[in-house]
C-alpha positions as CSV (number, residue, x, y, z in Angstrom):
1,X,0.0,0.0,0.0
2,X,1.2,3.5,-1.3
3,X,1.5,6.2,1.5
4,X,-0.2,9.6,0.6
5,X,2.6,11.9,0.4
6,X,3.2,14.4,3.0
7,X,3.0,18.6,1.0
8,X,4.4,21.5,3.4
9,X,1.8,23.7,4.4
10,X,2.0,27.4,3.3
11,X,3.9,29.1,6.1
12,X,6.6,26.9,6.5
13,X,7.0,27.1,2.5
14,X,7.1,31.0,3.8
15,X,9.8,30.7,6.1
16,X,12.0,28.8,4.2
17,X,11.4,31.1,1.0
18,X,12.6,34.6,3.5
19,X,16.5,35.2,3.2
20,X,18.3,34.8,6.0
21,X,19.3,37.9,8.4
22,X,23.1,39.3,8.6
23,X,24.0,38.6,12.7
24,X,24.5,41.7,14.2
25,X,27.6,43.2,14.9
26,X,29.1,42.8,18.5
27,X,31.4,45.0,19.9
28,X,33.3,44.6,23.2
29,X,32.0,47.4,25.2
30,X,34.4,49.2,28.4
31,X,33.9,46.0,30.8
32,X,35.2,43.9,27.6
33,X,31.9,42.0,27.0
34,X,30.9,41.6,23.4
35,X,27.1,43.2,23.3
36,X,25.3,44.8,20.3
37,X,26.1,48.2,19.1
38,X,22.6,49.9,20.8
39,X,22.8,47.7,24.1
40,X,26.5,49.5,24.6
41,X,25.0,53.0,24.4
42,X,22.0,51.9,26.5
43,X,24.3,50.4,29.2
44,X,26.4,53.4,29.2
45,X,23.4,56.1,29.7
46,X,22.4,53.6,32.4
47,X,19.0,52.7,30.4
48,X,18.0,49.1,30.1
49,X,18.8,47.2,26.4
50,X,16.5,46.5,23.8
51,X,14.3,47.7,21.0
52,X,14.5,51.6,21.4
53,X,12.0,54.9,20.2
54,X,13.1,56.2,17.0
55,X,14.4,59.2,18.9
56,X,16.3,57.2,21.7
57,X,18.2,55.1,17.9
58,X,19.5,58.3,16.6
59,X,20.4,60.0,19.7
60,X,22.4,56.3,20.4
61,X,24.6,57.8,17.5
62,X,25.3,61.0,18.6
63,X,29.0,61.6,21.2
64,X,28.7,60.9,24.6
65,X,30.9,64.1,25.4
66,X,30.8,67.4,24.5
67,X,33.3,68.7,22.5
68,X,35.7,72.3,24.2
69,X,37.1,72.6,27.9
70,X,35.7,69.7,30.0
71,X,35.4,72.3,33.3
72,X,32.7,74.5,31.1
73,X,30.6,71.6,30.7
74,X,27.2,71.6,32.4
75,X,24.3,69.0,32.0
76,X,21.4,69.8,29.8
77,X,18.8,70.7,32.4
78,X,21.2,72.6,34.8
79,X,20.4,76.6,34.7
80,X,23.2,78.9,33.7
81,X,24.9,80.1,36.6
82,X,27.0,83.3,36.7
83,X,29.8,82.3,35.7
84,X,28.3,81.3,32.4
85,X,26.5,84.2,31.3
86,X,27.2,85.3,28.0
87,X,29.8,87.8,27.1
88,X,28.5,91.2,28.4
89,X,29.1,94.8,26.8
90,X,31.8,95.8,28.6
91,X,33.7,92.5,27.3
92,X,36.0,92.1,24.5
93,X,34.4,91.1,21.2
94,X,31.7,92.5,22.2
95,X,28.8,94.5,20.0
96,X,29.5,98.2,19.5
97,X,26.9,100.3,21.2
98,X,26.3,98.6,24.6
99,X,27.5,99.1,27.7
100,X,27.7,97.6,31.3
101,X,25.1,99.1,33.8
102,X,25.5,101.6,35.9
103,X,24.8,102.9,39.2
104,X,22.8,105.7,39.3
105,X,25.4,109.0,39.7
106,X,28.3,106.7,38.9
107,X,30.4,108.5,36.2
108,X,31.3,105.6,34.1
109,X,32.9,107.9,31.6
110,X,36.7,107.6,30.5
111,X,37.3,111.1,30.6
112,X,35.8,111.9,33.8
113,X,33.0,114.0,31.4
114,X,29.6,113.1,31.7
115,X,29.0,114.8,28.4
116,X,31.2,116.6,26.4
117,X,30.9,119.3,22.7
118,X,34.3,119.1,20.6
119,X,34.2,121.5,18.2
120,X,30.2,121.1,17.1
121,X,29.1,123.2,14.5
122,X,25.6,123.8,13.3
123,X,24.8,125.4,10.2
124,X,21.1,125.8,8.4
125,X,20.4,126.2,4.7
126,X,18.1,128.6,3.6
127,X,17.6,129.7,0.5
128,X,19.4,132.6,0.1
129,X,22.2,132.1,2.7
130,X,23.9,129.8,5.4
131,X,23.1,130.6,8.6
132,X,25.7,129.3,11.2
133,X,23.9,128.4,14.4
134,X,26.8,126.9,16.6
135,X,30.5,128.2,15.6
136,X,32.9,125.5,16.7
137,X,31.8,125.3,20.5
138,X,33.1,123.4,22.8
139,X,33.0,122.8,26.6
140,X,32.2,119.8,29.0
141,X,30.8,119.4,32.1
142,X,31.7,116.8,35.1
143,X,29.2,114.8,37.2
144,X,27.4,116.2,40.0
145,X,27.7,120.3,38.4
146,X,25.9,122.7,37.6
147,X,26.5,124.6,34.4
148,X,24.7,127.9,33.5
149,X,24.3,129.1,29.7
150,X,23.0,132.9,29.0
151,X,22.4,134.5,25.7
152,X,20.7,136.6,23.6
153,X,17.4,135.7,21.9
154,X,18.7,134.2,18.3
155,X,22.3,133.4,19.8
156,X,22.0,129.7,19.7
157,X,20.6,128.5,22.8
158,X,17.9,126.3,21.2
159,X,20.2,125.1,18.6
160,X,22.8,123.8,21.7
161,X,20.3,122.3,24.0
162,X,19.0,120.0,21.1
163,X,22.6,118.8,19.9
164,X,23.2,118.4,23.8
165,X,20.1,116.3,23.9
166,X,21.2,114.1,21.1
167,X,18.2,115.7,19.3
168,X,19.7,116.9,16.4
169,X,22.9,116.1,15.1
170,X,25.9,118.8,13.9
171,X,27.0,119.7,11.0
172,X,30.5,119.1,12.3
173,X,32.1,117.9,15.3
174,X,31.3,115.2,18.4
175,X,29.1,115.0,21.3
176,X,30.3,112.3,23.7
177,X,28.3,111.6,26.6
178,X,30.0,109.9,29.1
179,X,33.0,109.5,26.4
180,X,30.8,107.2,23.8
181,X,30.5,109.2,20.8
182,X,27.0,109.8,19.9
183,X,27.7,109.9,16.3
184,X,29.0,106.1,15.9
185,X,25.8,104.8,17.2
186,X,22.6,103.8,15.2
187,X,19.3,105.4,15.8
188,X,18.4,102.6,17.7
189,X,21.1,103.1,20.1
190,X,21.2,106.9,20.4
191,X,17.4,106.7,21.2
192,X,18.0,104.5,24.0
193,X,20.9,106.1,25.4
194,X,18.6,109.5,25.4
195,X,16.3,107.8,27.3
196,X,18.5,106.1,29.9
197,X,20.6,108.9,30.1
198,X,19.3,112.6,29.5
199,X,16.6,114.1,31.0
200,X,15.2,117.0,29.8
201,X,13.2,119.6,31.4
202,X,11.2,122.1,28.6
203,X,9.5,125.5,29.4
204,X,6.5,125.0,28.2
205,X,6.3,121.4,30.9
206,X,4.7,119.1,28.4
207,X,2.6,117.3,30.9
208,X,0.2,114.7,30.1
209,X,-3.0,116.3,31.2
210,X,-5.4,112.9,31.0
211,X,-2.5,111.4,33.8
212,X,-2.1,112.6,37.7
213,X,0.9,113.7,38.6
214,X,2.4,110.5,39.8
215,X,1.2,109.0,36.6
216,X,3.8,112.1,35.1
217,X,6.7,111.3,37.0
218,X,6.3,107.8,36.1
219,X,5.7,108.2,32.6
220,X,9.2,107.1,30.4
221,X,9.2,103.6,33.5
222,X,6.1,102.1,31.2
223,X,8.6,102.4,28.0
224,X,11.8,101.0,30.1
225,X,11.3,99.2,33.5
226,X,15.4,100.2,34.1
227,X,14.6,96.8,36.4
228,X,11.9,98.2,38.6
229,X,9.3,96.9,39.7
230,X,5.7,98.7,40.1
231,X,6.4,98.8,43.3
232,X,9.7,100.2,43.2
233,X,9.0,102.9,40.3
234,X,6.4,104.3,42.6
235,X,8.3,104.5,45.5
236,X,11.0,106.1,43.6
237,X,8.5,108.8,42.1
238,X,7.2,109.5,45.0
239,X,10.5,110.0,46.9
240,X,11.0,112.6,44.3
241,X,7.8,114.5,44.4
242,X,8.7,114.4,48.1
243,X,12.3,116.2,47.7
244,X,10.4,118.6,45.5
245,X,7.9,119.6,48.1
246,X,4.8,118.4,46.1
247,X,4.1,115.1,46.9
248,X,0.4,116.2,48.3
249,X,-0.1,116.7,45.2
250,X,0.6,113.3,43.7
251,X,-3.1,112.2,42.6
252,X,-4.3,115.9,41.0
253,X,-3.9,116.5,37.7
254,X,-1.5,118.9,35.9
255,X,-4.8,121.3,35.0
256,X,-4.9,121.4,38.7
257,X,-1.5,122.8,39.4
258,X,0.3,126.4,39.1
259,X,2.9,127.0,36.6
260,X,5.5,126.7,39.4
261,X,3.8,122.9,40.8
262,X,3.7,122.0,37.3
263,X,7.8,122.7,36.6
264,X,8.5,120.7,39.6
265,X,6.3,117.7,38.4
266,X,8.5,118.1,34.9
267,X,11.8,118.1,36.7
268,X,10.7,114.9,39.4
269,X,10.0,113.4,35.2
270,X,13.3,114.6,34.0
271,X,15.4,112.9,37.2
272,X,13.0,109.2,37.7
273,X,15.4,107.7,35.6
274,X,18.8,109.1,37.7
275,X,20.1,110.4,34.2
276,X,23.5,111.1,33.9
277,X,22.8,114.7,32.3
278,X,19.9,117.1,33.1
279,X,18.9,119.9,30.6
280,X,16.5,122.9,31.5
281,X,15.5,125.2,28.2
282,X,14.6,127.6,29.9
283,X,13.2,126.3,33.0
284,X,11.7,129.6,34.5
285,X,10.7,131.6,31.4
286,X,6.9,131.2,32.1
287,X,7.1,131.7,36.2
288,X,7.1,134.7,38.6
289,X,10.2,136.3,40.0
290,X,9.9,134.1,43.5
291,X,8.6,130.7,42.0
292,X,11.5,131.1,39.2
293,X,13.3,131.2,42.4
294,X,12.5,128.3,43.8
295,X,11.8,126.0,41.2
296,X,15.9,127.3,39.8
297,X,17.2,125.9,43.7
298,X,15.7,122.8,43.1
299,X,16.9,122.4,40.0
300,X,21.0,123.0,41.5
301,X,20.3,120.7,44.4
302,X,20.1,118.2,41.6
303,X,23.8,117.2,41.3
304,X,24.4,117.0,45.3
305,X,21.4,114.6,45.3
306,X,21.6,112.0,42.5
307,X,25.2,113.2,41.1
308,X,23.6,114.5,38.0
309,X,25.3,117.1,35.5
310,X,22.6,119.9,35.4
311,X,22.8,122.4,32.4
312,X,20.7,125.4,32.7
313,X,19.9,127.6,29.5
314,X,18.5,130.5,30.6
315,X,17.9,134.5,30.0
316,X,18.1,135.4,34.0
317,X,21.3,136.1,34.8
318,X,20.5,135.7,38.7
319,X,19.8,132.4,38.2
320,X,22.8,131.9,36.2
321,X,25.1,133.2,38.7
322,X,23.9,130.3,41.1
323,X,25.7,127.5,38.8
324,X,29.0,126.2,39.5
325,X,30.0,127.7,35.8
326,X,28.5,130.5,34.0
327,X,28.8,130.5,30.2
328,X,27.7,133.4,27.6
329,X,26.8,132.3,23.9
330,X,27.4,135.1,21.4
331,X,26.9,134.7,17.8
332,X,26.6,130.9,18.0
333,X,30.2,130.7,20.0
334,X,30.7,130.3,23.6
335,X,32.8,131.8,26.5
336,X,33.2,132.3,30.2
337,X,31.0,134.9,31.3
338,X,33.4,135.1,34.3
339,X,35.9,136.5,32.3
């Protein structure tokens, strides 16, 4: 009798049809045992072997160690401490423009200037002629002084304060404040350092009506914190009302106030930010004999308080005797009115 014969079934067929896979590769790993290529990565990051996420394969390729010095290494999830803080302004390589911070009243500049006119020149085209506003002027003035400027209606006095401000630029010549040279900066830059570091005090006050008067004096703080707090910046603001003798009058608004309330609510503005200069345009041409007065001895308290470099422009020449130095502009050039 014939036995039936005996046909593979379909899978097996299947199996013996598939090619045959390569064996892995083994590799001795640092104890000297031979184990496959993703087991030695997994042993060495202390994970357990076996089939890995997609991620946790092609991280397995990547070098345990991190190339550069070995002692500025830190692990991924540790915070930068202070020793690793990027390069700051005030180190070499640095970007132009920047510089470290500074303490309110410190005079961080090279010279020993807090701001400084070499030789500044301003000249206006009109159509018929040249008119020549500044005539190679130069002077300076150190922290913590007071510096007085008289002149004649048309002799220049508007034309100084606003290159002094960094509000217009000359025709010729450099305005360094705090010996950085305004000309080599961008806009950008030159906008901040006006901000940070020049207050400016204008005749006609400039108030915000629709704020109070604390609201005022805290006014450039909502465009640049200067790292205060809310907190802080009203403390601050009101500390300054308070040295002005009008910090009753902190919630009114400026439609509320004299002319003379109203100056001292635009110098507390001009000082919140402890600039390193202070200019007045005329701080007292819209007040009385006696509140000029006052408001121009507030005004050269300034540098004794907050180390400020005050520049006056102004037509009284009482109030310009009061300043450390007394300057005369004639004819868009300046002298010593002492002389």
């Amino acid at each position: 009798m014939r036995r039936p014969v005996e046909h593979p079934r379909r899978g097996d067929e299947r199996e013996r049809r598939r090619p045959a896979l390569p064996a892995p590769r083994r590799r001795p790993d640092r104890t000297g045992a031979a184990v496959h290529g993703d087991d030695a990565v997994d042993r060495a990051e202390g994970r357990p072997a076996g089939p890995q996420p997609l991620h946790r394969v092609r991280r397995a390729h990547r070098p345990l160690l991190r190339l550069g010095d070995p002692g500025r290494r830190r692990s991924p999830g540790a915070r930068r401490g202070r020793g690793d803080r990027r390069r700051g302004p005030g180190d070499p390589g640095s970007r132009p423009g920047r510089r470290p911070a500074r303490s309110p009243g410190d005079g961080g500049s090279v010279t020993g200037y807090a701001a400084e006119l070499l030789d500044v020149s301003v000249a206006y085209a009109t159509d018929s002629e040249s008119v020549l506003a500044l005539n190679s002027v130069s002077f300076a003035c150190r922290p913590a002084s007071s510096t007085s400027i008289v002149g004649r209606s048309g002799s220049g006095k508007s034309t100084l304060i606003s290159v002094l401000s960094l509000l217009r630029e000359p025709t010729v010549g450099k305005v360094l404040l705090d010996g950085e040279d305004a000309a080599l900066m961008s806009d950008a830059n030159r906008s901040v350092l006006r901000s940070a570091r020049i207050g400016i005090v204008f005749q006609a006050f400039h108030l915000e009506p629709s704020l109070t008067v604390l609201q005022n004096v805290m006014l450039g703080w909502n465009f640049r914190h200067a790292g205060l707090s809310r907190s802080q910046a009203v403390a601050r603001a009101t500390d300054d009302l308070d040295s002005l003798g009008i910090a009753d009058l902190a919630g009114r608004r400026p439609n509320a106030l004299s002319g003379g309330q109203r100056q001292r609510v635009a110098i507390a503005r001009a000082v919140f930010a402890r600039p390193t200069l202070l200019v007045a345009d005329e701080p007292t041409g819209n007040l009385d004999e006696e509140t000029a007065g006052a408001v121009a001895e507030k005004l050269l308290a300034l540098p004794g308080q907050y180390g400020t470099a005050v520049v006056i422009v102004t037509h009284d020449q009482a109030i310009a005797r009061l300043a450390d130095t007394r300057l005369e502009l004639v004819r868009g050039r300046i002298r010593d009115a002492r002389a």
